[in-house]
C-alpha positions in Angstrom: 32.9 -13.7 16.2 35.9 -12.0 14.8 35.2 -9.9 11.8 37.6 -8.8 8.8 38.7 -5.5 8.5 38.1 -4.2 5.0 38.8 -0.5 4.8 36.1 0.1 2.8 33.6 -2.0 5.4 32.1 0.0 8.2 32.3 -3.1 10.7 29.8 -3.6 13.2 30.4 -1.5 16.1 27.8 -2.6 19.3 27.5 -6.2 18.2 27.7 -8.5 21.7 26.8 -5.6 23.3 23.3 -4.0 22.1 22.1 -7.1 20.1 23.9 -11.0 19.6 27.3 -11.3 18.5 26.2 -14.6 17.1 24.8 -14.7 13.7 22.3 -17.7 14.4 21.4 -16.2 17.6 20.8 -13.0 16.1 19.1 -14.1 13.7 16.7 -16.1 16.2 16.3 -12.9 18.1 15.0 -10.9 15.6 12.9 -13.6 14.3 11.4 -14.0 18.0 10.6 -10.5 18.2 8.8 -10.5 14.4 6.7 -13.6 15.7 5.5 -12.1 18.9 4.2 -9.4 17.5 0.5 -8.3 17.7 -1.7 -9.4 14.8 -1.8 -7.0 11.8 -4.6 -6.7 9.5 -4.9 -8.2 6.1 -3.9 -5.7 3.3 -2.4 -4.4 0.1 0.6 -2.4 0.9 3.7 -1.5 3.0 5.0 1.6 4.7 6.7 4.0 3.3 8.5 4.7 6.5 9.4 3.7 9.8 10.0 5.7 12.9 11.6 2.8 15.7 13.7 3.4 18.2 17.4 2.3 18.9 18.2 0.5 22.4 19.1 -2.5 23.3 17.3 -5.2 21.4 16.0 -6.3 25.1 14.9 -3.1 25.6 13.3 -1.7 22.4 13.4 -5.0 20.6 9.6 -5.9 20.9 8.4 -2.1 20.0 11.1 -1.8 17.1 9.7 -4.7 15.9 6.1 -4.0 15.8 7.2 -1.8 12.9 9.7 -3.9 11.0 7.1 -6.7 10.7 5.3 -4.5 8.2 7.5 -5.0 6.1 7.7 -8.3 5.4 5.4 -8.0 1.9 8.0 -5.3 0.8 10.7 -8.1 0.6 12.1 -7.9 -3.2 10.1 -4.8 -3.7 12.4 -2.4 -1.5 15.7 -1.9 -3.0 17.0 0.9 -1.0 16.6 1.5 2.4 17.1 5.7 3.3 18.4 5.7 7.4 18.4 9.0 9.7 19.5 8.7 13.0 20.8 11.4 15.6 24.3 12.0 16.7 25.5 9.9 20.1 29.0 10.1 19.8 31.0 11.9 17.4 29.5 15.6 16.7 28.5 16.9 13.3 27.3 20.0 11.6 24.9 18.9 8.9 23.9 15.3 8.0 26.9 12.7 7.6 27.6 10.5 5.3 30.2 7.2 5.7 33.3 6.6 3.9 32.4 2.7 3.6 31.3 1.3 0.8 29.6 -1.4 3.1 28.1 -1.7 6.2 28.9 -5.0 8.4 26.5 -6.9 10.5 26.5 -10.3 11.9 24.2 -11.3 9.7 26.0 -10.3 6.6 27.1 -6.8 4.5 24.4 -4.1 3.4 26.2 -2.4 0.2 26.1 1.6 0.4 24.0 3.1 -2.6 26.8 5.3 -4.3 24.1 6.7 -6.8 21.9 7.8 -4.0 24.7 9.7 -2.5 26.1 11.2 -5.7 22.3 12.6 -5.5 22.9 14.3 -2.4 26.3 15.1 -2.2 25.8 18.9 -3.5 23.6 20.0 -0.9 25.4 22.4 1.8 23.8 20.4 4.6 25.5 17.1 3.1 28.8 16.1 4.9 31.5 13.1 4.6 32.3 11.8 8.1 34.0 8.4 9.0 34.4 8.9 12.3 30.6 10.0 13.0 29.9 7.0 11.9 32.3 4.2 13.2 30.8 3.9 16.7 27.1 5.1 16.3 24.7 2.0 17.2 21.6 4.5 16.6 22.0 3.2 12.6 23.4 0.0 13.2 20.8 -1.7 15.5 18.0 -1.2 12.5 19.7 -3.5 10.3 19.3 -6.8 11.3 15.8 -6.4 11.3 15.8 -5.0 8.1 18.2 -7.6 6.9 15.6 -10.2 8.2 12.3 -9.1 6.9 13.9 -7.4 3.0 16.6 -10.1 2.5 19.2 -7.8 -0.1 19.1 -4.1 -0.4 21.1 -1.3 -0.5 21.5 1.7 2.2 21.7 5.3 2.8 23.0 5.9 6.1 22.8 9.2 7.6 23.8 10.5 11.2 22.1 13.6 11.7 24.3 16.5 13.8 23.3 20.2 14.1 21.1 20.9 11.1 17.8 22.3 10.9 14.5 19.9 10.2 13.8 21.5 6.8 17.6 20.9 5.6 16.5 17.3 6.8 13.6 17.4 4.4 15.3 18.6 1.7 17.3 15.4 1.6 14.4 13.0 2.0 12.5 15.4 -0.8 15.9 14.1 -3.1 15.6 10.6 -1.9 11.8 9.9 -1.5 11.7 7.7 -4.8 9.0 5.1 -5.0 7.7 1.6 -4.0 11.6 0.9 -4.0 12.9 3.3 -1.3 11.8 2.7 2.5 12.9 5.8 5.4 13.8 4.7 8.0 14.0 7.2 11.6 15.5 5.8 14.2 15.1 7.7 17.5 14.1 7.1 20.9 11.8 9.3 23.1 12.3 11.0 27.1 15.4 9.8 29.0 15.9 9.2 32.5 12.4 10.4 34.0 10.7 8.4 36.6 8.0 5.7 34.9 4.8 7.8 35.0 6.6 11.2 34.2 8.1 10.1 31.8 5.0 8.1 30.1 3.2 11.3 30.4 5.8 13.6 28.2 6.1 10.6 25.9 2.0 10.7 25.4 2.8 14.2 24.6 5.4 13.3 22.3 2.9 10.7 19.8 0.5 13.1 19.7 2.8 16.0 18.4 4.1 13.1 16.1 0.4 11.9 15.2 -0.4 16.0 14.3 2.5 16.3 12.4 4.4 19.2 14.5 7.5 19.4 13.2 8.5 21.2 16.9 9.1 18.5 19.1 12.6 18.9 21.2 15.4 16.9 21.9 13.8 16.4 25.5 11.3 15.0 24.3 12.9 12.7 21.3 16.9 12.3 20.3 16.1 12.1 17.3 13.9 15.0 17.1 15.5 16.3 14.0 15.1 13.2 12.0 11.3 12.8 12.9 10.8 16.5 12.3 12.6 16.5 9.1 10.6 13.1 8.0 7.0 14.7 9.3 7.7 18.0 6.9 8.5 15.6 4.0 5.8 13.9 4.3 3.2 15.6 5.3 3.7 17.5 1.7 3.0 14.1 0.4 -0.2 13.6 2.9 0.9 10.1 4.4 -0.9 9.5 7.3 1.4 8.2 10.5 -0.1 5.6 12.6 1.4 4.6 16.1 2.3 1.1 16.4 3.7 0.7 20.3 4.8 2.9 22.7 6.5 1.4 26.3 9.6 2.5 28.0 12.4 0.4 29.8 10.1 0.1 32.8 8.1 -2.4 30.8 10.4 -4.5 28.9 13.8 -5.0 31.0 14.7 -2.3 33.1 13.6 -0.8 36.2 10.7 2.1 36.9 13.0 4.5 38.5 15.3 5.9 35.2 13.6 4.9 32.1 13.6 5.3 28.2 10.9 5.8 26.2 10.5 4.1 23.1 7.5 4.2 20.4 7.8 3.0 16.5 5.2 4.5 13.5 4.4 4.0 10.1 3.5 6.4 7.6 2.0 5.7 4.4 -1.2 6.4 2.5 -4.0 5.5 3.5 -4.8 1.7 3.0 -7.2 0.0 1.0 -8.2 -4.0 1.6 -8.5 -6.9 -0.1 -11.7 -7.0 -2.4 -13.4 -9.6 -4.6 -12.0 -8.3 -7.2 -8.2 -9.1 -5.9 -9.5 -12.6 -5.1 -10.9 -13.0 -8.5 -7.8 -11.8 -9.9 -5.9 -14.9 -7.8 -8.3 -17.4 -8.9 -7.3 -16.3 -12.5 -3.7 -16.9 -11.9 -4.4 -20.5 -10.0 -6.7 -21.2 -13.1 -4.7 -19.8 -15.7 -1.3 -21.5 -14.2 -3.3 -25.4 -14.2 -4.1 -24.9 -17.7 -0.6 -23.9 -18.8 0.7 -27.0 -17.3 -2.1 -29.0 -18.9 -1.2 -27.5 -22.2 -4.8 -25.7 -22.0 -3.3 -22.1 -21.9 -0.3 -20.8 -22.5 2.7 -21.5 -20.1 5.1 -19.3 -18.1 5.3 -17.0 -15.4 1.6 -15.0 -14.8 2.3 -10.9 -15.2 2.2 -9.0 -11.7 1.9 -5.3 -13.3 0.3 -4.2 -9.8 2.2 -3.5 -6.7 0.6 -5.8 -4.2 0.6 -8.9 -6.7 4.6 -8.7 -6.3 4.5 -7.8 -2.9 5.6 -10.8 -1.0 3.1 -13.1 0.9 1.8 -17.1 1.6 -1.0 -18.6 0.1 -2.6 -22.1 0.1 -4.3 -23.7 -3.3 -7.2 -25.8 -2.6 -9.0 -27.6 -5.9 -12.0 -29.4 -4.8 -14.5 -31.7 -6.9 -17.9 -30.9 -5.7 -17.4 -31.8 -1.5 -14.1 -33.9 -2.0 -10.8 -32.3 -1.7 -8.7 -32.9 -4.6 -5.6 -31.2 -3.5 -4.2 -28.9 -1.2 -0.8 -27.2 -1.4 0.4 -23.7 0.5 3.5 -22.0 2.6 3.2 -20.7 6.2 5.1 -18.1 5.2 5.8 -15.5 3.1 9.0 -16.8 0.6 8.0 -15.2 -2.9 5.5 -12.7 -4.8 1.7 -13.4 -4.2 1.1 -14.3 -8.1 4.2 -16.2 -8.4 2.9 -18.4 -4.7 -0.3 -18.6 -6.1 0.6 -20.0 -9.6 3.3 -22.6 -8.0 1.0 -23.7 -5.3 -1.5 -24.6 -7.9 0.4 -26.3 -9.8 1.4 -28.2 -7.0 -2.3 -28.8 -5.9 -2.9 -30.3 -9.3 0.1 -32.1 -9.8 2.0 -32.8 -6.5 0.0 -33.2 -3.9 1.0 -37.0 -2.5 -2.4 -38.0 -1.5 -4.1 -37.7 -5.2 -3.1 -38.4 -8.6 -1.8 -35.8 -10.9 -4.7 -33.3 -12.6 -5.9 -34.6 -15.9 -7.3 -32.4 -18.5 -10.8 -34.3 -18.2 -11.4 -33.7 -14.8 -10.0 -30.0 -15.0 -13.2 -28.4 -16.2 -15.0 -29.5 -13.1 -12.2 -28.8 -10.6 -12.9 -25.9 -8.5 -10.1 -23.5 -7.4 -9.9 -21.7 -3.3 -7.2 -19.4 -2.5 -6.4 -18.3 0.9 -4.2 -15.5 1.2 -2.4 -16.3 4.8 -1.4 -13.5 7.5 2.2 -13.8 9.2 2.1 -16.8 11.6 2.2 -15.3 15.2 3.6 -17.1 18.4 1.2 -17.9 20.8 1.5 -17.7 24.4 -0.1 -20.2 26.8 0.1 -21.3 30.6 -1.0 -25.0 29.9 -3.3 -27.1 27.8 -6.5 -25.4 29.4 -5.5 -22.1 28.3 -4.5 -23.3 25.3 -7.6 -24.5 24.3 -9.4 -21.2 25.5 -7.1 -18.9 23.4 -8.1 -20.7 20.2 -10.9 -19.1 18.3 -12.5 -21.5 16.6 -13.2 -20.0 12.5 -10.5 -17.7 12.7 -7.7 -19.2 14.1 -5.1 -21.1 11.4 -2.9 -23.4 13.7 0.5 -24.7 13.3 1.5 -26.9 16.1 5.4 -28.0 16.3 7.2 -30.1 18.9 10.4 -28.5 18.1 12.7 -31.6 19.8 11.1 -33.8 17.6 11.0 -31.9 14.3 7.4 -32.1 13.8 4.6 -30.0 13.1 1.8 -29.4 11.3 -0.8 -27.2 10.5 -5.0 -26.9 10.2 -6.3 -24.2 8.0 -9.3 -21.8 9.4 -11.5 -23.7 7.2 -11.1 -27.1 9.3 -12.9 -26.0 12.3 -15.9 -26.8 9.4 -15.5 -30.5 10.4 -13.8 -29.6 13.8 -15.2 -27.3 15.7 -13.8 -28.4 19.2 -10.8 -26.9 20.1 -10.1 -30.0 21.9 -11.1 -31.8 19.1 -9.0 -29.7 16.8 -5.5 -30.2 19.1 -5.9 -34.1 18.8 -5.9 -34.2 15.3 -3.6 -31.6 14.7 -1.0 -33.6 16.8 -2.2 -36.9 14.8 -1.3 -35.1 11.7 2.1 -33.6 13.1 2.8 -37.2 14.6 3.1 -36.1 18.0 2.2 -38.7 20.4 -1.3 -37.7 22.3 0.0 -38.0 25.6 3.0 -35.3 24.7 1.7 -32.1 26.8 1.0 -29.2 24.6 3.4 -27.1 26.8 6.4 -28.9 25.3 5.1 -27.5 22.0 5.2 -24.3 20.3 2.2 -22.6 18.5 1.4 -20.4 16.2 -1.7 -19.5 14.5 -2.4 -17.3 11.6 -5.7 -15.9 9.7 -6.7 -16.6 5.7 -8.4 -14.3 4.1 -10.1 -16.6 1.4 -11.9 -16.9 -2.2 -13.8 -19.6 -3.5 -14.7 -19.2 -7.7 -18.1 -20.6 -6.7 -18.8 -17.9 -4.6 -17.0 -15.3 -6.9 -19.1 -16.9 -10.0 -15.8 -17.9 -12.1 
């Protein structure tokens, strides 16, 4: 893919050679890597930062992306996205900002934030450097994963040369903003040991991370001066940094003999979880959004105030009538705010669902309102049908099952193993729903499942 050359564009500079040249293939990459990653728990709240390395996507891809998928509630929230990555190429004194007014990917431009450098530009440690920049991939690799799970956003891309941590600190002290700004560190760890020496200094390396020592060497981490720099800023603020993966090349695509180490954290404050009192609040907003339409209550969009009710997430709307389903309308995935999802999909319940007729204003008063608050669907590997059927934890489990060729798919909710608790059982009607043919063997499918967190106003005593 050939690119334009706008002056003011930093163009992409390893595409085709660390990651896809191909937009579409990129972009079916990174998602990939977001899908097979292990299951997070259900919460409020996003990182503040991110340490993930920079390699190959076929080497670091799967741990970068343990970290990136994090951020998918932050999508809308996160304006400006704060990068520090060390020096491969061209050498620097201090921390280096572009000339572009752009950064080029593949998948599209990242605008420069011109404010957030006008902030910085005074401090001694602050340089200009277009040629630092033009062929350093330590940067560049982050953003198609951040252009993947954030959508638009602006960037502050810095390539940190000789400078001390605490000259890095006082940068991310002027930067460090709120809910809007997200750090990114990209570094990788050891280089070149053999596989179990080089796990062992990279053990060494987390836990120094984990403690907060702002010490670490450049044996131990390229981008020791970022992370250091990062762990002084903000352990002031007292985030808490939690390790997400750490391999090496030995155990994604490389040999054992001359490996790379590679880990990703987040740091944030401490979390909190979802409460009755957030699932009341939903129920509200699912009530509340019925009634508008009904001309009940008043109309228009429900206020999100609080953080995690714009933070971006998937629900399904479920109004029942005693026993009988009455409607039932959701996303898989994340596409909008969690009030916003939850107010359309109950409208929808009420009013499009296919299989009832609309809501009336009689009937509302005895309609009862579920919400389930979905996790991020994850792929799930299997052998064959048998194993299948074994990884499937019945109660849990949400399944979507797709036979891609075909274009169909479908999805159960936890809540059906209720009336389905065979996971035999559960397959067969799944395909039923999806129109896939029984005989079709589930290896020509591909599955995902996913967890609800849900809330019942029965239960909750709206």
């Amino acid at each position: 893919m050939a690119f334009f050359r706008d002056p003011e564009v930093r163009p992409a500079a390893v595409a085709g050679m660390f990651y896809p040249q191909d937009a579409r293939e990129l972009a079916d990459e990174v998602a990939a890597y977001l899908e097979r990653t292990e299951e997070a728990p259900q919460a409020p709240g996003f990182p503040k930062a991110l340490i993930v390395p920079h390699a190959g996507y076929v080497y670091s891809g799967p741990i970068a992306a343990s970290a990136y998928d994090l951020l998918r509630p932050a999508r809308g929230i996160v304006k400006r996205v704060v990068i520090l990555g060390p020096c491969h190429r061209v050498p620097v004194r201090g921390l280096a900002l572009p000339r572009a007014s752009a950064f080029a990917t593949p998948l599209g431009r990242v605008p420069v934030d011109a404010e957030a450098l006008h902030a910085i530009r005074d401090l001694p440690q602050v340089v200009e450097s277009a040629a630092t920049h033009a062929e350093e991939h330590a940067l560049e690799v982050q953003l198609p994963f951040l252009q993947r799970v954030l959508g638009e956003f602006s960037l502050v891309p810095l390539v940190v040369g000789d400078a001390a941590p605490g000259e890095v600190a006082e940068v991310l002290d002027r930067l460090w903003g709120g809910a809007e700004t997200l750090i990114v560190i990209s570094s990788d760890l050891s280089h070149y040991h053999a596989y179990d020496r080089a796990r062992e200094i990279d053990r060494a390396t987390v836990r120094a991370i984990l403690d907060f020592d702002a010490g670490i060497s450049h044996e131990q981490a390229c981008g020791a001066t970022p992370v250091s720099g990062l762990l002084i800023a903000a352990r002031r603020r007292n985030l808490a940094t939690r390790l997400l993966d750490c391999r090496n090349s030995g155990d994604t695509a490389g040999d054992r003999r001359r490996v790379v180490g590679y880990a990703s954290f987040a740091l944030g404050h401490e979390g909190g979880t979802y409460e009755a009192e957030h699932g009341r609040t939903l129920l509200r907003i699912a009530r509340a959004s019925i009634a508008g339409a009904l001309g009940a209550g008043p109309a228009g969009a429900p206020q999100a105030n609080e953080t995690w009710l714009r933070e971006s997430r998937a629900t399904f709307v479920t109004l029942k009538q005693g026993q009988e389903l009455r409607g039932c309308v959701g996303a898989l995935e994340a596409r909008r705010p969690l009030a916003e999802d939850v107010a359309a999909n109950a409208r929808a319940a009420a009013f499009e669902d296919s299989r009832f007729e609309p809501l009336t204003l009689e009937e509302f008063a005895r309609t009862g309102i579920e919400v389930s608050l979905l996790s991020t669907p994850k792929t799930l590997a299997f052998d064959d049908h048998a194993d299948l059927l074994g990884k499937l934890r019945p109660g849990v489990d949400g399944v979507i099952l797709e036979q891609v060729e075909a274009g169909r798919r479908s999805t159960f909710l936890p809540q059906v193993w209720e009336d389905l608790s065979d996971p035999e059982e559960f397959i067969a009607h799944l395909k039923h729903k999806a129109g896939i043919a029984p005989g079709i063997d589930t290896r020509r499918c591909r599955v995902k499942r996913y967890r609800v967190l849900k809330w019942r106003e029965v239960e909750l005593g709206q």
